[in-house]
N, C-alpha and C positions, 0 to 999 in steps of 0.2 A: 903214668896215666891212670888216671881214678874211674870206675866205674860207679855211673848214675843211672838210681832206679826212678823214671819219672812216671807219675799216675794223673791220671786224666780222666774222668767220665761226664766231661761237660761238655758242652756245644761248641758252638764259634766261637762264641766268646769270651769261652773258656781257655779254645785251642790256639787263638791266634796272637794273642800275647807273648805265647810262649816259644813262639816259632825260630823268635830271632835269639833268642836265650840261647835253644837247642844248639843253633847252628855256631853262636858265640863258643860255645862251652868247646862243642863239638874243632873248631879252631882252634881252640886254645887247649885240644890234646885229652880232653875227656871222652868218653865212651859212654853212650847216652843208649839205655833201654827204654823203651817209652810206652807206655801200657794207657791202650785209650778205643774206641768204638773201630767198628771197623770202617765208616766212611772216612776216616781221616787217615787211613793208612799211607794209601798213593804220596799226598804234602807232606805227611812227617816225616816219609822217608827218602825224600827229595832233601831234608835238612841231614843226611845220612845217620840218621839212627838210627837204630834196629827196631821194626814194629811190632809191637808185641798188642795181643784184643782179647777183648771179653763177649762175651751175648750181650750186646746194648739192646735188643728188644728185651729180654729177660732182666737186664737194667732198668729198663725205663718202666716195666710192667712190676716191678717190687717197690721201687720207687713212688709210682702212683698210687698204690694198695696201699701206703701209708695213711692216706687222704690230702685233699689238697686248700682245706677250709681256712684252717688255723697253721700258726707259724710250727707248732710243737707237732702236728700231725706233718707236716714236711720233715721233720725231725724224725719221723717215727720213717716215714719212707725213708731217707739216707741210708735209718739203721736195718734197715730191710734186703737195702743193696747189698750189706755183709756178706751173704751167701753166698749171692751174683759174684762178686769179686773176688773177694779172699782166697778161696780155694779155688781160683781159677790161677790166680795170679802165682798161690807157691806152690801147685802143679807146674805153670810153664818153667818157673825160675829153681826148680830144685837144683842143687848142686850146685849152682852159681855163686859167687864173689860182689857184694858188690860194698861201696866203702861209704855212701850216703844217697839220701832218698830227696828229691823233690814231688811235692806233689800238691793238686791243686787245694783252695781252700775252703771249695765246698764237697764235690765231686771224687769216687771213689776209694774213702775209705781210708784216706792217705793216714793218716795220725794212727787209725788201726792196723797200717801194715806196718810203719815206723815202729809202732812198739813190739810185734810180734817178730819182726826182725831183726828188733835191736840197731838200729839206725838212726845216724844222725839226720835230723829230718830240716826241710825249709820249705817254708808255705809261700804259694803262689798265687797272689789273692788280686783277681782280676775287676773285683768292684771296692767298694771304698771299704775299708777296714775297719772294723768295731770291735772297740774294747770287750771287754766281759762288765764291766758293768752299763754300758748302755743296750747291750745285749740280755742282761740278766732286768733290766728296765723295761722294755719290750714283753717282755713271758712275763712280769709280776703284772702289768696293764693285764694279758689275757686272761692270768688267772683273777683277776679282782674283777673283770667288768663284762665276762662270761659265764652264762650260769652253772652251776655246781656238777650239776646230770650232763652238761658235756666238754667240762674242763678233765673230768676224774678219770671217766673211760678212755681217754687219749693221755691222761701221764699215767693209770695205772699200765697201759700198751710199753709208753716208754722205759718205765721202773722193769717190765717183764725179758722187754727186749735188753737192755742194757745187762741183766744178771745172764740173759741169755749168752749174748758174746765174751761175757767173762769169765764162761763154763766153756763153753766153746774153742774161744781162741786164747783163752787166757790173757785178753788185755782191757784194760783198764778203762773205764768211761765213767768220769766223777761229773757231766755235767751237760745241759743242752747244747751248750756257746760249745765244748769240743768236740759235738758231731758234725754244728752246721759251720762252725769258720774254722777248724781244722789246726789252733793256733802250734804254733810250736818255736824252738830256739830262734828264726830267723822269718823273718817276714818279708817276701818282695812283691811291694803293690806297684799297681802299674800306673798311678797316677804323680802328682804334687803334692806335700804337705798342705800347701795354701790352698789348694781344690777341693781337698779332704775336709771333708765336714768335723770341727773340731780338730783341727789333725793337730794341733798341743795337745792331746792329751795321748800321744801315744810315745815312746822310753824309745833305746835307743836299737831295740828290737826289730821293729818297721823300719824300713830301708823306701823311702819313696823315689821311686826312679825314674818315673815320669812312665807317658808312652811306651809302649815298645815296639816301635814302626818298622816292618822291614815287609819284604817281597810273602805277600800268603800263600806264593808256592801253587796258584790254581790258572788253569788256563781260561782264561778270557778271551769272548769273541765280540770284542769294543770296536767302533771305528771313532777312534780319536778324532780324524779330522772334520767331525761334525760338528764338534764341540770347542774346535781350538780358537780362540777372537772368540767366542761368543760370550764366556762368562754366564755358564747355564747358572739355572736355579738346579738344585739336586733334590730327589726326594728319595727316602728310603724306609721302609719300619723294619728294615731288619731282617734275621736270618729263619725266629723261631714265630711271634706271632703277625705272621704279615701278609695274612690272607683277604684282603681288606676292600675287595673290588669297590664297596660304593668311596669308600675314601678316594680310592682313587679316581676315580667318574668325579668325585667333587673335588677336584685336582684338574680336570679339564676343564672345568666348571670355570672353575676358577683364575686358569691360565691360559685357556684356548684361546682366546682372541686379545693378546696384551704381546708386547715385543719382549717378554720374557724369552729367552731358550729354555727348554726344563728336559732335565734328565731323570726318569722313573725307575725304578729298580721295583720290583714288583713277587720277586721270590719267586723259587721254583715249581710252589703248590699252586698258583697261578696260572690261569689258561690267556695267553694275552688277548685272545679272541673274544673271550668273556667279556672286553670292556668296551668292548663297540666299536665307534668310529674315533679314529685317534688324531688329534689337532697336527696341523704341520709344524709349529713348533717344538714338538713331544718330540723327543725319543727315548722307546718305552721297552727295556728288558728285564729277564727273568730274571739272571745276575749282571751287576755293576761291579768291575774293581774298584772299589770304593776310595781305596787309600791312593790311586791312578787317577781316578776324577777328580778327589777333591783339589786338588792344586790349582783347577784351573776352575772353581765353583765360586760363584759370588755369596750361594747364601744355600744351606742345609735346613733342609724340612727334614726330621728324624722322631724315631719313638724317643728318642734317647737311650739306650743300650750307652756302656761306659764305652764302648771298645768304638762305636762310632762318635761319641760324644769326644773321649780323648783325639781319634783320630782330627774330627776338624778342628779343635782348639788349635793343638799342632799345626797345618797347613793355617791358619788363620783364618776360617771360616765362620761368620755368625751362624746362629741358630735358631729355629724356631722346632721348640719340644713339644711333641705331641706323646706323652709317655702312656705307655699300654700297662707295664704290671710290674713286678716285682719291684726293683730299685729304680725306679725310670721315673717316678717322684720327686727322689730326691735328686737326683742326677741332675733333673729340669730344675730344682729350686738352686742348687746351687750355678746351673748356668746362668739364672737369672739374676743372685747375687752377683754374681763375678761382670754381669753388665755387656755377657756375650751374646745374649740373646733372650727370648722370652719362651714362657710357657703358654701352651692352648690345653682346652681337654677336647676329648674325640667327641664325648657327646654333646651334641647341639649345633656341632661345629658347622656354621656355613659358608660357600665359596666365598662372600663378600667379605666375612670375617678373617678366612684364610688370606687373602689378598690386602687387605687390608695392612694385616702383620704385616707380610713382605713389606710394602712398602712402608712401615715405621721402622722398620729394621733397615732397609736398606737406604734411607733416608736421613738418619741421623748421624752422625759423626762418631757418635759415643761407642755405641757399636764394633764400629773398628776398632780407636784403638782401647776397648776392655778386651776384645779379641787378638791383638796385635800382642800387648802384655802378657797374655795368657798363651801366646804363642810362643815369645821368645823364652817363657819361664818355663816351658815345657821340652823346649831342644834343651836347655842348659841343663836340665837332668841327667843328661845321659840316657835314656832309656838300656835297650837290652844292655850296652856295653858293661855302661853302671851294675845292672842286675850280677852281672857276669862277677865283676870287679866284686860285688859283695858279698856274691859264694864262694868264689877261690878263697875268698879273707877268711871268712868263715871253718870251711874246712880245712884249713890251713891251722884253726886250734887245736883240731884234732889230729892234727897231723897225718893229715892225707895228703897226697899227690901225686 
């Protein structure tokens, strides 16, 4: 039985990928430490790991202090986390064994503990995967088409920080691409090759595995049989920016007097009373099991997040992308190549235009089966099992087990 150090300092959509992985491994006779905030304690160690945390405010608060303008200023907060984690991390683990590391492929540091450990490492990369050079493409756009007085002070930070951890912790940082995507010998995305933007052009390194759907380990207070025969509409933005009350007011707007069912998910920073008088077709919570509902959803209104985006491809659900921020762009452009559904932007956005979508999506045929395709290419993945299947392989060169 091999001991795995797995690092975590990302959100949902960070943690929920990897849940079924844990638990895979975890069957198949591995020993899983799992280093991650403290709300996620309870679910992880439901998958029986052992839960190991950091100060996720003291995380999140060196993290922000990076700035949050420019992509290389996110770069400078990751490298800020160092602190936060590192010596948190080989305080708790002094004295310990362990034979290989997972960890994610933005969050906590993973490639800086992999080297100070001396560990065989494998990145777990929960949004679409990018080379080093359409990565290294991205930073020469900001340094060429940002002005000089605020390109300099943000990589002379970086150049300071980077000598810093290498006096420090003594490891090694040659470059932007291995703070923010964390690459290492093994890559397991959690998507398609054919979903993946460009996914030729990645070697034989990335392992695309599809989804990785299983039970999120959280207790839900759903009453299914509201929703069973009805084939709701689902709405969701998510776990992090989805505080959105006029959105949703224009969601009633928009679907209170149609013979739609619609299911709202609304997040927990949400007061549901805030949103007034609620239509009789609504039903409106703070959390939705989402990968529970979808099975029985005709069509997903979503930011686009990958982990909801993957999720409905999977079940066979169209979509209509409403994307808030980071990768939830491109997530929408390629649902929209793939002929799963379409993109909106939030601003301007009116009920008649919302409604509208719906019914072009749910009125054309094409629709389904570019979702039906995209469904069944996503179960043939394997998801976690696959994942599973390609780190035994792996550590298996190294002669662990």
């Amino acid at each position: 039985m091999a001991r795995v150090l797995f690092m975590n300092g990302g959100s949902e959509g960070h943690i929920n990928p990897t849940i079924g992985v844990v638990q895979e491994l975890i069957a198949r006779g591995e020993e899983v430490v799992y280093f991650a905030s403290e709300a996620y304690r309870e679910r992880l160690e439901k998958t029986g790991a052992s839960v190991r945390t950091f100060d996720d405010q003291q995380f999140i608060k060196a993290f922000i202090s990076g700035g949050r303008n420019y992509l290389l200023e996110r770069i400078n907060g990751l490298l800020l986390t160092a602190d936060i984690v590192i010596p948190s991390v080989l305080d708790q683990i002094k004295d310990e064994h362990f034979d290989y590391m997972i960890h994610d492929s933005m969050f906590g540091c993973g490639r800086l503990l992999a080297q100070i450990l001396k560990l065989p490492a494998i990145n777990s990369c929960t949004s679409f995967a990018q080379t080093k050079e359409s990565f290294d493409r991205i930073l020469e756009h900001f340094s060429t088409e940002t002005p000089a007085e605020i390109v300099k002070p943000i990589n002379d930070k970086f150049q300071s920080l980077m000598a810093r951890i290498k006096e420090k912790y003594d490891a090694e940082i040659h470059s932007p691409y291995e703070v923010f995507c964390n690459p290492a010998p093994l890559t397991i995305v959690y998507t398609t090759k054919e979903f993946q933007p460009h996914g030729e052009a990645f070697d034989q390194t990335y392992k695309f595995v599809g989804p990785s759907i299983s039970s999120r380990l959280t207790e839900a207070n759903f009453d299914f049989t509201a929703i069973k025969g009805k084939s709701p509409i689902y709405i969701s933005l998510g776990t992090v920016f989805n505080h959105a009350i006029d959105f949703y007011k224009l969601c009633f707007e928009a679907f209170g007097n149609t013979d739609h069912a619609v299911v709202m998910s609304v997040g927990k920073k949400t007061q549901i009373s805030d949103l007034g008088e609620i239509p009789e077709n609504f039903l409106v919570q703070n959390y939705v099991p989402q990968t529970d509902v979808l099975p029985y959803t005709k069509l997903f209104i979503t930011h686009g997040g990958m982990n909801s985006t993957n999720e409905a491809l999977y079940y066979g659900v169209p979509l209509i992308v409403i994307p808030q921020s980071a990768d939830q762009p491109i997530i929408a452009e390629q649902v929209a190549h793939a002929g799963a559904g379409i993109k909106l932007q939030m601003q301007g956005l009116t009920a008649n235009q919302l409604l509208e979508a719906v019914d072009h999506v749910l009125s054309l045929s094409s629709f389904k089966i570019a979702v039906a395709n995209s469904s069944e290419s996503f179960r043939k993945s394997g998801g976690f099992h696959q994942a599973v299947d390609e780190i035994l392989e792996f550590t298996s060169q190294y002669n662990i087990d």
